[in-house]
C-alpha positions in Angstrom: 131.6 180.6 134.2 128.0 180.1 135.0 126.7 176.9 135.2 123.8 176.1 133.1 121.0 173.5 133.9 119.3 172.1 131.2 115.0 172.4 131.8 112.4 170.5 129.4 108.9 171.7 129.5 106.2 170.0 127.6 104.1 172.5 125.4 101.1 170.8 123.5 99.6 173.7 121.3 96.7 174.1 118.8 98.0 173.7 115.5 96.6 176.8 113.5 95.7 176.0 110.0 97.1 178.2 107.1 97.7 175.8 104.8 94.7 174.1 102.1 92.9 171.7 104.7 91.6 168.2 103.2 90.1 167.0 106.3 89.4 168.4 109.6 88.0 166.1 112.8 87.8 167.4 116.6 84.8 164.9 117.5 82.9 168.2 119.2 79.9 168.3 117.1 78.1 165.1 118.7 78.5 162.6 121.6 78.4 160.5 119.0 81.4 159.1 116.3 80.4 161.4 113.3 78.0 160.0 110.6 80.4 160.6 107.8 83.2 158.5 109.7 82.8 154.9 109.6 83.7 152.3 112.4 84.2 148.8 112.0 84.9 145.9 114.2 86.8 143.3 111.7 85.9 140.7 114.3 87.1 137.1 114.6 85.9 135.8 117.8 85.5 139.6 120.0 81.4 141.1 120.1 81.0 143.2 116.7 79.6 145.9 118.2 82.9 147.0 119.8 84.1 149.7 117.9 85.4 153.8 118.5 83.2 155.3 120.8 83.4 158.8 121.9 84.5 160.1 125.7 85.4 163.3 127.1 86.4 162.5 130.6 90.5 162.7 130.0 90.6 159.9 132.0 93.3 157.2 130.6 92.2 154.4 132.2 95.1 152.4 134.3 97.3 155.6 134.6 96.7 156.4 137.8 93.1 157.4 140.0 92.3 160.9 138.8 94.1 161.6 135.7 93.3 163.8 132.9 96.6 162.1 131.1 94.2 162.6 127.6 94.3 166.5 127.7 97.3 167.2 129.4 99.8 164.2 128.0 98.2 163.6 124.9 97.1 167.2 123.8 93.8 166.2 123.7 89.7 168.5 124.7 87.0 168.2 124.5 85.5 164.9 123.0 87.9 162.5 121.5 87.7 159.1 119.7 88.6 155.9 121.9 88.6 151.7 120.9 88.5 150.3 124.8 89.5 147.2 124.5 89.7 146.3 128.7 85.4 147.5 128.5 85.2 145.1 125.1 86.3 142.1 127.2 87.8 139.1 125.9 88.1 138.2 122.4 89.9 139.3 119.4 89.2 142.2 118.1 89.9 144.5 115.5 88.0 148.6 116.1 88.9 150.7 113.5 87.9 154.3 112.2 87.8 155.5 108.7 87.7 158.7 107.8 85.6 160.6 105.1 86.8 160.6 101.5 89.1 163.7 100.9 90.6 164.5 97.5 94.0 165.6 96.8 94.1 165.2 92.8 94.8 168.5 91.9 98.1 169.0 94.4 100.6 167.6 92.4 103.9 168.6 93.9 102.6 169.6 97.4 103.7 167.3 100.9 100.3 166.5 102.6 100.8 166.2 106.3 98.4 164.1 108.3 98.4 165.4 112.3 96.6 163.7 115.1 96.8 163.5 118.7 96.9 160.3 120.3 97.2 157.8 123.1 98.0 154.5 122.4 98.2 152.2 126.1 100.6 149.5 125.1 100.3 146.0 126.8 98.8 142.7 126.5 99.2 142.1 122.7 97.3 145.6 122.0 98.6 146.5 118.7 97.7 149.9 116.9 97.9 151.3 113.4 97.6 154.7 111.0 96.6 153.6 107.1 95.8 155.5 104.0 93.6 154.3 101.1 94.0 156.0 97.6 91.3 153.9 95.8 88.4 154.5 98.0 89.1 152.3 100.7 89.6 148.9 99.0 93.6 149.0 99.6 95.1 150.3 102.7 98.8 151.6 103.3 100.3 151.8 106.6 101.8 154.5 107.8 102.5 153.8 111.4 102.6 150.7 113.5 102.4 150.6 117.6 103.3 147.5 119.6 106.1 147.3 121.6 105.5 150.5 123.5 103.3 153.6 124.7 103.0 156.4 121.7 101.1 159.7 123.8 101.2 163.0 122.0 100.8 164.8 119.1 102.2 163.4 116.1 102.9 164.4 112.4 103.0 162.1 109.6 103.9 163.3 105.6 101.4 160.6 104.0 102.1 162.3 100.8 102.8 159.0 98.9 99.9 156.6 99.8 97.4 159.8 99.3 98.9 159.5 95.7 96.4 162.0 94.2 93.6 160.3 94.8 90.2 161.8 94.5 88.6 159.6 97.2 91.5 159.4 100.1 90.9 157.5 103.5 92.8 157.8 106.5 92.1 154.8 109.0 92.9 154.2 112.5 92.8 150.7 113.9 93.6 149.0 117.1 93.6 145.2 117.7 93.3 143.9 121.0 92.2 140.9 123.3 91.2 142.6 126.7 94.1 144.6 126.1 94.2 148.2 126.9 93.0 151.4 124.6 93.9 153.8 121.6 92.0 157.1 121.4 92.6 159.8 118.2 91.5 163.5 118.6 92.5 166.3 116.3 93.0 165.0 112.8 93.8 167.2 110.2 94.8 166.5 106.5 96.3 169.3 104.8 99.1 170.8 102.1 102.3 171.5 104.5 102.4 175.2 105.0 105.6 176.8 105.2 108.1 177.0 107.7 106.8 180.2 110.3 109.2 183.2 110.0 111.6 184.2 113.1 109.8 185.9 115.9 110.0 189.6 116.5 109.4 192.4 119.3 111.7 190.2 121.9 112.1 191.6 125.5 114.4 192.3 127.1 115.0 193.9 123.5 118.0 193.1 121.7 120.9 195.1 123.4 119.0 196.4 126.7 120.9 197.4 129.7 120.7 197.0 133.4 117.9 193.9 132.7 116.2 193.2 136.4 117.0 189.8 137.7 113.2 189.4 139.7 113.6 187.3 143.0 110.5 184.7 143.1 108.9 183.8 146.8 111.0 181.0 146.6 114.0 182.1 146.5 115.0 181.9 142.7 116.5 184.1 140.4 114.0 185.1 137.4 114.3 187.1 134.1 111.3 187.8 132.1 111.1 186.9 128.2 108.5 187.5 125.6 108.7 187.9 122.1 105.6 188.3 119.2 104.9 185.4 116.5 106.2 186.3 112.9 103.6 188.2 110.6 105.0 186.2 107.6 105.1 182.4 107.5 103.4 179.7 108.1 102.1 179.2 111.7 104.9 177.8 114.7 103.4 174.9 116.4 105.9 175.2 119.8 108.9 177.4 120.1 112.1 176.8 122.0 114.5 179.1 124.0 118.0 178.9 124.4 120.5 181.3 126.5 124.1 181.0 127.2 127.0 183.4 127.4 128.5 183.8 124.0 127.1 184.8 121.0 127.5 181.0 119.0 124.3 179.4 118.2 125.9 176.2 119.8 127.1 177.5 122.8 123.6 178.8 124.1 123.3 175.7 127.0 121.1 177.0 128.7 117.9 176.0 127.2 113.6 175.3 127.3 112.1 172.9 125.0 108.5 174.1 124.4 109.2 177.1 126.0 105.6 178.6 126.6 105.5 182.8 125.4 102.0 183.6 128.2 104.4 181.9 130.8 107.3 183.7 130.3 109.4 183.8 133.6 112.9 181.7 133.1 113.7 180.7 136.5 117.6 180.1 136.8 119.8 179.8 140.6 118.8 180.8 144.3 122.3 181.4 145.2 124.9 183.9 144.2 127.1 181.9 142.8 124.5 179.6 140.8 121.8 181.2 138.5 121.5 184.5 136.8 124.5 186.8 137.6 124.3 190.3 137.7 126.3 193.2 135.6 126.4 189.7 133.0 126.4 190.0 128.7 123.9 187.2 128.1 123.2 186.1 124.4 120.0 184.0 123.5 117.7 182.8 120.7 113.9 181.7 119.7 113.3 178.6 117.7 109.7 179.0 115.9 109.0 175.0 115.1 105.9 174.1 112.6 104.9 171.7 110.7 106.8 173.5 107.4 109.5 173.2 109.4 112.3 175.5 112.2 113.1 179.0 111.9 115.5 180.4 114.2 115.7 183.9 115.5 118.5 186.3 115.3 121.0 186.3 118.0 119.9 188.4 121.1 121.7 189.9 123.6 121.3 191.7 126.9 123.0 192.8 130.4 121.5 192.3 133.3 122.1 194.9 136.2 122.6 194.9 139.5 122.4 193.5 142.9 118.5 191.6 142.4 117.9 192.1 146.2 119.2 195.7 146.5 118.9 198.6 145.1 121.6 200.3 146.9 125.8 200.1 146.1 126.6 196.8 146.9 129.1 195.1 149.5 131.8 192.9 148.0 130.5 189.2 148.0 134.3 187.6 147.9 135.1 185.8 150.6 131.6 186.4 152.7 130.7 183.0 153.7 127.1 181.7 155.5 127.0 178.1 157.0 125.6 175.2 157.4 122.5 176.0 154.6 120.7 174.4 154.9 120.8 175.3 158.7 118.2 173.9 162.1 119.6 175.9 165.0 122.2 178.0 163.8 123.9 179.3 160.5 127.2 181.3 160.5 128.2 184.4 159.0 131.4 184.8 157.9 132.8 188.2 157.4 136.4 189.2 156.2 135.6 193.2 156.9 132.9 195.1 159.4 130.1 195.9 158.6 127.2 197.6 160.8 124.4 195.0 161.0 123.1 191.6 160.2 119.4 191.2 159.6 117.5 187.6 159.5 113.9 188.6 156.8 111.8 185.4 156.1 110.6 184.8 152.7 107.9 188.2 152.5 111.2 190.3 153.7 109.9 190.6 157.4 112.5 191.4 159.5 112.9 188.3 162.4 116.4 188.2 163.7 119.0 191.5 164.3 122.5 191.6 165.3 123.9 195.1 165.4 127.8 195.9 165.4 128.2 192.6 164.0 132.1 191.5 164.3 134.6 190.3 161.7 134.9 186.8 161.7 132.7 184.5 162.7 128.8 185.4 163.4 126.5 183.0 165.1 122.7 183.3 164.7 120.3 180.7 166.2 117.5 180.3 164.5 116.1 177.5 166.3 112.9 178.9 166.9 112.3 179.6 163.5 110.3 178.0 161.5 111.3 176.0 158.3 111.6 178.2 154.9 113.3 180.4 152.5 115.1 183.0 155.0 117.4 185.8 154.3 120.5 187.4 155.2 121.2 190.8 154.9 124.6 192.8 155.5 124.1 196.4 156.0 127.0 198.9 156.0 125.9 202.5 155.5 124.2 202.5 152.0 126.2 199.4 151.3 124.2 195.9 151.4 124.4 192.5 150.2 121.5 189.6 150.8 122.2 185.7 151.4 119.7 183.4 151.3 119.3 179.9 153.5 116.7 177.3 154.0 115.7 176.1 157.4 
């Protein structure tokens, strides 16, 4: 059986609006916070005039020289809101930012989602907060509390309850701190849930293809290519996830990539023979579609891959061909239990570096002390017969 490695990849994406929108905030119109929002410093003993100001380097401050953790943890561009509680200096504090009014009094019935991305820095008493007012501002709700740890992403809250059909809704974002750290919003949006997207279509390799390549990257890796379209019907999918394996059972599919991105589509998998992608293989695999109305998944799809990724030509039998020590300094050993008629050493770009013709069976020592380190490859030739081996040097 093959064995299956388990990849994560992190996919922050743009959530598309279908549904009725109540409130939509990107901070890009001004350098300033925007004149409908209000910020307030509910100070005790901190300077009042710290409050939410707006930056756009993607800089989180005490993550590291350099970083650009805003945009690429947090899911943050552009401009975004921030309370800086380190620049504020000493003192308690309290910044907070309050929406607009929005009214939801005619949605009886519907979920109302609030989405934001965020970046709360947890440490030194910092303490962070998500409210909602249904009278106007006057009585808060909380929705969610930080304090005990860092909260970085995009997040989804149903605030359905403390909207409570109110005609003059607030949503409020607060951070206490005394020279603590930060907590920046970007990207709110209020709005009815929309529903959950429909499964994708169009996949490739299309359901039931044949004699699917198995691509060989520069490094060495075994690759097979998937792409599929978004539904047409549904509400939009926020992130989608991939899953492979080599029966057709939902629960079985091991193989899998959280976030899995659709313009990146390459699924790397092995750099050996017996690891990876096999060839002349029945694998089975699925699409998640995740948004905010909830998961669709795909129909089961299958596909076989074909041959030999590395040759074209009839292949050599790989049982019982052995190459050693890999990874290899001076030498490696080829191990063959039948003749063949030569051995060829190709670096990485399939140049041809090392030969040894009439090769015999047994034992075949190659030094390759002079060359340097890499991806290199073996190849057995034997008429039209080959078979490729890879080591590392």
């Amino acid at each position: 059986m093959v064995r299956f490695l388990q990849f994560t990849i992190v996919m922050l994406m743009t959530i598309t609006l279908n549904a009725q929108t109540l409130l939509s905030e990107d901070f890009e119109s001004s350098t300033e916070i925007p004149a409908t929002w209000t910020t307030v410093n509910e100070v005790t003993t901190g300077d009042p005039a710290d409050v939410f100001a707006i930056e756009s380097s993607g800089y989180a401050y005490y993550f590291g020289v350099g970083n650009t953790l805003f945009y690429t943890a947090a899911g943050m561009s552009g401009n975004y809101a921030i309370a800086n509680s380190d620049a504020a200096g000493a003192g308690d504090a309290t910044f907070s930012l309050i929406s607009p009014p929005f009214d939801a009094s005619a949605l009886t019935g519907e979920t109302i989602l609030l989405t934001v991305n965020h970046f709360f820095a947890w440490g030194y008493g910092g303490a962070a907060s998500i409210s909602v007012s249904s009278d106007g501002g006057t009585n808060w709700t909380s929705v969610q509390d930080y304090s005990a740890s860092n909260s970085v992403g995009a997040k989804v809250f149903d605030i359905t309850t403390a909207v409570n059909n109110s005609a003059t809704a607030h949503v409020k974002f607060t951070y206490s701190a005394n020279y603590a750290y930060f907590y920046a919003v970007d990207n709110i949006v209020v709005q009815v849930q929309p529903d959950a997207p429909g499964a994708v279509i169009n996949p490739v390799p299309a359901d039931g293809a044949t004699d699917v390549q198995i691509e060989l990257t520069d490094a060495g890796s075994k690759k097979i290519d998937f792409t599929f379209d978004p539904a047409t019907t549904g509400g939009p999918a926020t992130s989608y996830n991939w899953k492979a394996g080599l029966y057709a059972a939902v629960d079985s599919l091991s193989l899998s990539v959280t976030g899995f991105n659709p313009q990146s589509p390459g699924i790397t998998y092995g750099n050996t023979y017996e690891g990876g992608w096999q060839e002349n293989t029945t694998y089975y695999w699925i699409v998640e579609a995740v948004g905010l109305g909830g998961t669709t998944t795909s129909p089961i799809f299958s596909f076989t891959t074909g041959g030999d990724p590395l040759s074209s030509d009839e292949l050599l039998p790989f049982a019982k061909i052995k190459l050693y020590p890999n990874p290899a300094s001076e030498y490696v050993n080829v191990e063959l239990p039948f003749k063949v008629d030569r051995i060829l050493v190709l670096d990485i770009n399939g140049k041809q570096v090392k030969e040894i013709s009439n090769p015999s069976v047994g034992v075949n020592l190659i030094q390759i002390e002079e060359l340097s380190s890499g991806n290199y490859f073996v190849k057995l030739e034997s008429g039209n017969k080959t078979r490729i081996l890879r080591f590392v040097k």
